[in-house]
C-alpha positions in Angstrom: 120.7 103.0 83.5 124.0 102.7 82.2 126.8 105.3 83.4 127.0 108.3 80.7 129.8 110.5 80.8 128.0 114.2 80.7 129.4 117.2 80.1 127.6 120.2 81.8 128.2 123.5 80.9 127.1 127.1 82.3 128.9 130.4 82.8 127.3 133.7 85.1 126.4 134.1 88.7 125.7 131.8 91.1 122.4 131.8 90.0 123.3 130.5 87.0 125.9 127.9 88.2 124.0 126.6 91.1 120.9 124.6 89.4 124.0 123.0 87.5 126.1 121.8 90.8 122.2 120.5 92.0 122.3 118.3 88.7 125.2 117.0 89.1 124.9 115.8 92.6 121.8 113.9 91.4 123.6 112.5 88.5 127.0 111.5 90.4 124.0 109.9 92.8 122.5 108.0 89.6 126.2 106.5 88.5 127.2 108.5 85.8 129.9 110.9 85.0 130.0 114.6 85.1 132.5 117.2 83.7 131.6 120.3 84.4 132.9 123.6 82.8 132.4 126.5 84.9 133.9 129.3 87.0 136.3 127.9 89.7 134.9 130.4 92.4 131.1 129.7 92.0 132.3 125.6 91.8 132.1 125.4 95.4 130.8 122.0 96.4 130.9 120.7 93.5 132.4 117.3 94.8 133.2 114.4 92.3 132.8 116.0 89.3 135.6 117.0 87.1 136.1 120.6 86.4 137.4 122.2 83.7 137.8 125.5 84.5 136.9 129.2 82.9 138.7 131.8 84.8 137.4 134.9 84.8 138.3 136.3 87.7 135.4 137.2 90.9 132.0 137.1 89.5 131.3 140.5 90.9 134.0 142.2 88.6 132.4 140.8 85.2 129.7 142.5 86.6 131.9 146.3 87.1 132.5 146.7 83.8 131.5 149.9 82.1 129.5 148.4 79.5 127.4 145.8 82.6 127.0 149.1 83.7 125.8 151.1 81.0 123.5 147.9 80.1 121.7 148.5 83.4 120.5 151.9 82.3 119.8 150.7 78.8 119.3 147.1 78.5 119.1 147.3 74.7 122.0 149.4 73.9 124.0 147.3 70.9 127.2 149.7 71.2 127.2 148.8 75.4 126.4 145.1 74.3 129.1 145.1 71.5 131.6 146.4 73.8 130.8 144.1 76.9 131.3 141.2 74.4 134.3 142.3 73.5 135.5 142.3 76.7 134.7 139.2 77.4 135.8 137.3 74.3 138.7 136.2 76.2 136.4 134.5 78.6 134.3 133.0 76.0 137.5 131.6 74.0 138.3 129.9 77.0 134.5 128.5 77.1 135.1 127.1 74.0 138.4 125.3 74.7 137.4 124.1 77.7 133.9 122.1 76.0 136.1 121.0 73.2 138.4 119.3 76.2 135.5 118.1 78.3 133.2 116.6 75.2 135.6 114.2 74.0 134.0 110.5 74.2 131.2 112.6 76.4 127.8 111.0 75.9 126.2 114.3 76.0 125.8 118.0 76.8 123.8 120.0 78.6 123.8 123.8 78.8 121.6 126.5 78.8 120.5 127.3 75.0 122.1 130.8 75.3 125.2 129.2 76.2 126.5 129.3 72.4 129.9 128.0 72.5 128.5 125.0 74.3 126.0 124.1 71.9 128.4 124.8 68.5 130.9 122.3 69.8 128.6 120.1 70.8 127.3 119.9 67.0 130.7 120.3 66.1 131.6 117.2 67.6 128.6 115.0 67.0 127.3 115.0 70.9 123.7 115.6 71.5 122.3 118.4 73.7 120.3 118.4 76.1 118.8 122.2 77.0 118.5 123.1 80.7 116.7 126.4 81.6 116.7 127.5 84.8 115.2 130.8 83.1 112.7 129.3 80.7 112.9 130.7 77.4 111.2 128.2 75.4 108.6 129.7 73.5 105.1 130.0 74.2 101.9 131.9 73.5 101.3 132.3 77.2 104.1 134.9 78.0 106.7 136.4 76.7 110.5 135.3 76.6 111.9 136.3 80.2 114.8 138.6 79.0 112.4 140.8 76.9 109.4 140.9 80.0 107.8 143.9 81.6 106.3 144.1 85.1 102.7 143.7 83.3 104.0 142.0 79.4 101.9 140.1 77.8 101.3 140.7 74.2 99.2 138.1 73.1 100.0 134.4 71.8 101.2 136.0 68.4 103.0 138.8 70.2 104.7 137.1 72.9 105.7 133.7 70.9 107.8 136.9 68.6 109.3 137.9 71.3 111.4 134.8 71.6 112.6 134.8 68.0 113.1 138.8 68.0 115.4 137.9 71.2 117.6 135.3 69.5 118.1 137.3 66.5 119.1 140.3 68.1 121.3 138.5 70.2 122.9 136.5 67.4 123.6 140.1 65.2 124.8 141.7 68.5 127.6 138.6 69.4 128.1 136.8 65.5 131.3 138.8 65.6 132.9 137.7 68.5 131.6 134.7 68.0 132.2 133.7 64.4 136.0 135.0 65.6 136.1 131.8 68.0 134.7 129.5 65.3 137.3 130.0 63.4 140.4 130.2 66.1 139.3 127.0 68.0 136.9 125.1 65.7 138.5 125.7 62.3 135.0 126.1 61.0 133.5 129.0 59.1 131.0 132.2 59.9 127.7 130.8 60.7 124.7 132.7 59.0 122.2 134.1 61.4 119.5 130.9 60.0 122.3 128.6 60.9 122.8 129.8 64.0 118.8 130.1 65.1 119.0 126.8 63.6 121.8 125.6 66.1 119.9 127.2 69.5 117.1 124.7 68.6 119.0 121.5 68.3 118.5 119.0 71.2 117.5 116.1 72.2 115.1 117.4 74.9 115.1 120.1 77.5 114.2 120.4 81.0 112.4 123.4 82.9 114.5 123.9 86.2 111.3 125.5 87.8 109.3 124.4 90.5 105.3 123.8 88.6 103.4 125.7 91.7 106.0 129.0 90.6 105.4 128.5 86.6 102.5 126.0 85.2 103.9 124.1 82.3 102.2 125.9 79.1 100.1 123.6 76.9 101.9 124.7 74.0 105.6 123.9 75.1 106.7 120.8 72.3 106.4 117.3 74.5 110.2 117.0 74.7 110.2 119.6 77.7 109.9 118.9 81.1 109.6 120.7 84.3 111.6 119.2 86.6 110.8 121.8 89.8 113.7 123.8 91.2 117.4 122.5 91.0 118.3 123.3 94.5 120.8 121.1 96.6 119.4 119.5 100.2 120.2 121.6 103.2 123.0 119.9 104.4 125.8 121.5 106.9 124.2 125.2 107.5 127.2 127.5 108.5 126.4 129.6 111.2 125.3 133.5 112.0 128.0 135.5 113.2 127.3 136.6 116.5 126.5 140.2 115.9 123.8 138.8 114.0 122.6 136.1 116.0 122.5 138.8 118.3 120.3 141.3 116.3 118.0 138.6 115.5 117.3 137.9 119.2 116.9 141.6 120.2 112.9 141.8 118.6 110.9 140.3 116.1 112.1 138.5 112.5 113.0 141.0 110.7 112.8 141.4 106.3 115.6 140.4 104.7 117.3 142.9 101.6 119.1 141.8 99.2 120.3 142.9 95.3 122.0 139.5 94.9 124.9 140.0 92.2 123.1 143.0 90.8 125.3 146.2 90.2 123.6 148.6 91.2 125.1 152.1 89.7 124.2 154.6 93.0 124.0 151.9 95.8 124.9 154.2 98.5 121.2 156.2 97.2 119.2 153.3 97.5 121.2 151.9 101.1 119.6 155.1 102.4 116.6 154.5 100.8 115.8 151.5 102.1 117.0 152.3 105.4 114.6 155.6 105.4 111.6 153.3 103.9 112.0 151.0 107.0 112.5 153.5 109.4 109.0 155.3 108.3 107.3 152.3 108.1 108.6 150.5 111.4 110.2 147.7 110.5 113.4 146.0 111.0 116.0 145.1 108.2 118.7 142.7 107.3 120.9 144.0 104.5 123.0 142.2 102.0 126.2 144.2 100.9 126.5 141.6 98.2 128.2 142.8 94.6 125.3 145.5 94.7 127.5 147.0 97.7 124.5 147.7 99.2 125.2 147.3 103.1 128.0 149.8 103.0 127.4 152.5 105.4 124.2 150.8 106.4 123.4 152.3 110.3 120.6 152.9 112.4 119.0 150.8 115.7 116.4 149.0 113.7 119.4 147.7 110.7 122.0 145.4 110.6 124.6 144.9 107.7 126.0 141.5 106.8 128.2 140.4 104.0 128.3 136.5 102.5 125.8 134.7 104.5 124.4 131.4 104.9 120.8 131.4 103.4 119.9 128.6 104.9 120.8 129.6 108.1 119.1 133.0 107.9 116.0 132.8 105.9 114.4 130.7 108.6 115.3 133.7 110.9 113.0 136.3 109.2 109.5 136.9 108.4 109.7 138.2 104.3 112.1 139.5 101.7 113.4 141.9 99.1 115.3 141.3 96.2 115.9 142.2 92.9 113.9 139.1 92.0 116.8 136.8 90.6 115.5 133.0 89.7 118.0 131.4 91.8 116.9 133.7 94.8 113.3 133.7 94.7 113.8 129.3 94.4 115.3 129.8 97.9 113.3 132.6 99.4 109.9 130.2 98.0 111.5 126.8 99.8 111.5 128.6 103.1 108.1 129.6 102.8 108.6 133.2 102.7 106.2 136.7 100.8 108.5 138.7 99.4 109.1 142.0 97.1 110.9 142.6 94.2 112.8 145.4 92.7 113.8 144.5 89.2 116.0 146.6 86.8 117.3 143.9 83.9 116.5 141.0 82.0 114.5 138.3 83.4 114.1 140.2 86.8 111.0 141.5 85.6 109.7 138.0 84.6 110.2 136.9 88.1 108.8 139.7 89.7 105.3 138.8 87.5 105.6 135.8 89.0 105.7 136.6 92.4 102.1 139.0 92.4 100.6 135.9 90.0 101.8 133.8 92.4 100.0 135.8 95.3 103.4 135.6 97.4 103.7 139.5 97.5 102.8 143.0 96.4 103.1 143.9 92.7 107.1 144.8 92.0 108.8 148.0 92.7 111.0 148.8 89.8 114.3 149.7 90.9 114.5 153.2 89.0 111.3 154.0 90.6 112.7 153.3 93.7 111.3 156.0 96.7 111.0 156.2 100.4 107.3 156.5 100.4 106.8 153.7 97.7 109.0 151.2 99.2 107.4 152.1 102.2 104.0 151.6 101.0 105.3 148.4 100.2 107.0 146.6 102.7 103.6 147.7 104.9 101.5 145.4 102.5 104.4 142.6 102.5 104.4 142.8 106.3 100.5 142.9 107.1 98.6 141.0 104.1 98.5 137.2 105.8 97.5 135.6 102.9 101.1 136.7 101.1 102.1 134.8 103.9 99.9 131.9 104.0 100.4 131.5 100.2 104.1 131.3 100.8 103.4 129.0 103.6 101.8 126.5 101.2 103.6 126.9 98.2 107.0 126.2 100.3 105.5 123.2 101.6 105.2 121.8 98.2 108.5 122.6 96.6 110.5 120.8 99.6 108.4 118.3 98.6 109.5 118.1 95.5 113.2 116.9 94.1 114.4 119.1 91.0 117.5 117.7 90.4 116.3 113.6 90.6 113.8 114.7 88.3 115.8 116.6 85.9 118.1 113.8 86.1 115.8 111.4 84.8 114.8 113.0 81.8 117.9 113.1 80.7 118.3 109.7 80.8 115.0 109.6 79.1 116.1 111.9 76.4 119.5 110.3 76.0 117.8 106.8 75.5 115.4 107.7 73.2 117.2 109.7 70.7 
């Protein structure tokens, strides 16, 4: 096909800006153009695309905020969500400026649906969208939207297809301030009504599911302009190597499980660092902990632990025999292409969805909420990650198929598809 200049868009964690650096590898590869709008210090390797930056500052700080804080606690409190946005209304103005620079004479954009800024200058400026989620909130009967799950949701077809539009009107009332404000500053356009803007989160030309099919079957009720693409990971390509402190832990006994809260604050992490540590020590096992934004590998001791900071997945998940983890998307994807069982302990958002996926799955135990977090539970736990083989054998297989699989090629293609047809 024809070179297209795209523009993709995305804002968050690394989980959030990884699947988009995947894409636009296999784009680059396909001969188009790619602009991509993102934070500079999660861009990493994003080589031969343009970038327009969004500088917000280290991830992990967004992420210290009182309000991130107090939303952890209470997920659903509008004064904590009204105050985080406007907080970061500074980083969504530049959000905006930055799409209005990258879309000119751009062929299209593609963002996550959520991603409002991305999508109103997009309509703005006459460029189709093209919706990427890497956390799938389309709307179905068969579960409900991610953000709004529980470790056992499911309210029906009615109940959970409500769930979606409940979500996007809430979230529209809770950020139509701030984001009416920006309309007017950078787009010279007026307030959008709530119907206008529900109306604006659906507009695209197609949308792709950045999940691997063996993780999350494609619902029969998802409209035929979505497809699931499998994971957007990038190839293994230069691993960087363990430290020798670790290297050497690894080599003193057998694989041990992995920890990790991924960018999750976590509001008492030196609690549930000795927590963990107690939970492994009464149930014999060896542990590899993440410090990570959670902070969790601070003050981490004992003969059977060892503490690391950044680390090369791909050069330690071969190394161990499970996992757990706070069940991010972009964390499970890797933890499932190595083949591994693992555990979660959610405490936000789509967390929970993923965690349901993981005992549905039958890649490991049913999730340990974080809040409910306890020596003997965790424990309990990490006994019946570490001795049920088919966890294991499921992981095994499952693994198998999604390195079999390419994500980004995929996703890549029906873009084209969508962007030709339209």
């Amino acid at each position: 096909m024809f070179g297209l200049r795209l523009v993709l868009v995305t804002l968050g964690s690394r989980g959030d800006v990884d699947p988009f650096l995947a894409l636009a590898g296999a784009l680059i590869a396909r001969g188009h153009q790619v602009r991509l709008v993102t934070q500079p210090d999660l861009a990493a390797g994003a080589d031969g695309v343009e970038l327009y930056r969004i500088d917000l500052g280290p991830t992990g700080d967004l992420l210290d905020l009182p309000a991130a804080k107090r939303l952890l606690r209470r997920p659903f409190d509008p004064r904590a969500i009204r105050q985080l946005m406007d907080a970061l209304e500074p980083g969504f103005e530049m959000l905006y400026r930055a799409t209005v620079s990258a879309v000119a004479d751009a062929d299209a954009v593609v963002c996550h649906p959520m991603t409002f800024p991305a999508l109103d200058v997009a309509q703005h400026a006459g460029v189709p969208a093209v919706h990427l989620h890497h956390v799938p909130a389309i709307p179905t009967g068969r579960f409900p939207s991610p953000s709004a799950h529980r470790v056992s949701g499911n309210y029906g077809a009615i109940g959970n297809r409500l769930t979606y539009a409940v979500e996007r009107r809430l979230a529209w009332r809770l950020t139509a301030p701030v984001m009416n404000r920006l309309r007017d500053s950078v787009l010279r356009r007026p307030p959008l009504s709530a119907s206008a803007a529900l109306a604006l989160h659906q507009r695209r030309v197609g949308a792709v599911a950045a999940v691997s099919p063996r993780v999350l079957p494609r619902p029969a009720d998802w409209p035929d302009d979505v497809v699931v693409s499998g994971y957007l990971q990038t190839r293994p390509g230069t691993v960087s190597p363990l430290d020798p402190d670790t290297r050497r832990f690894l080599d003193s006994g057998p694989p041990p499980v992995f920890v990790t809260l991924g960018s999750t604050p976590v509001p008492d992490a030196a609690a549930v660092a000795r927590t963990v540590v107690a939970a492994a020590s009464l149930s014999g096992h060896r542990l590899v902990v993440q410090d990570g934004t959670a902070k969790l590998g601070r003050g981490v001791t004992g003969e059977n632990v060892h503490a690391v900071e950044a680390i090369d997945y791909a050069a330690l998940l071969p190394r161990v025999a499970a996992v757990v983890h706070h069940g991010g998307a972009g964390t499970l994807a890797q933890i499932l292409r190595h083949g591994l069982p693992s555990l979660a302990l959610p405490s936000f958002a789509d967390q929970f969805f993923w965690a349901h996926r993981i005992r549905s799955a039958g890649v490991g135990p049913r999730p340990l909420p974080l809040r409910r977090l306890t020596t003997t539970r965790l424990a309990g736990l990490l006994d019946e990650l570490m001795t049920t083989g088919r966890y294991a054998d499921r992981a095994a297989e499952i693994g198998t198929a999604i390195r079999r699989e390419d994500g980004p090629a995929a996703a890549a293609a029906a873009i084209e598809a969508f962007l030709v047809r339209r």
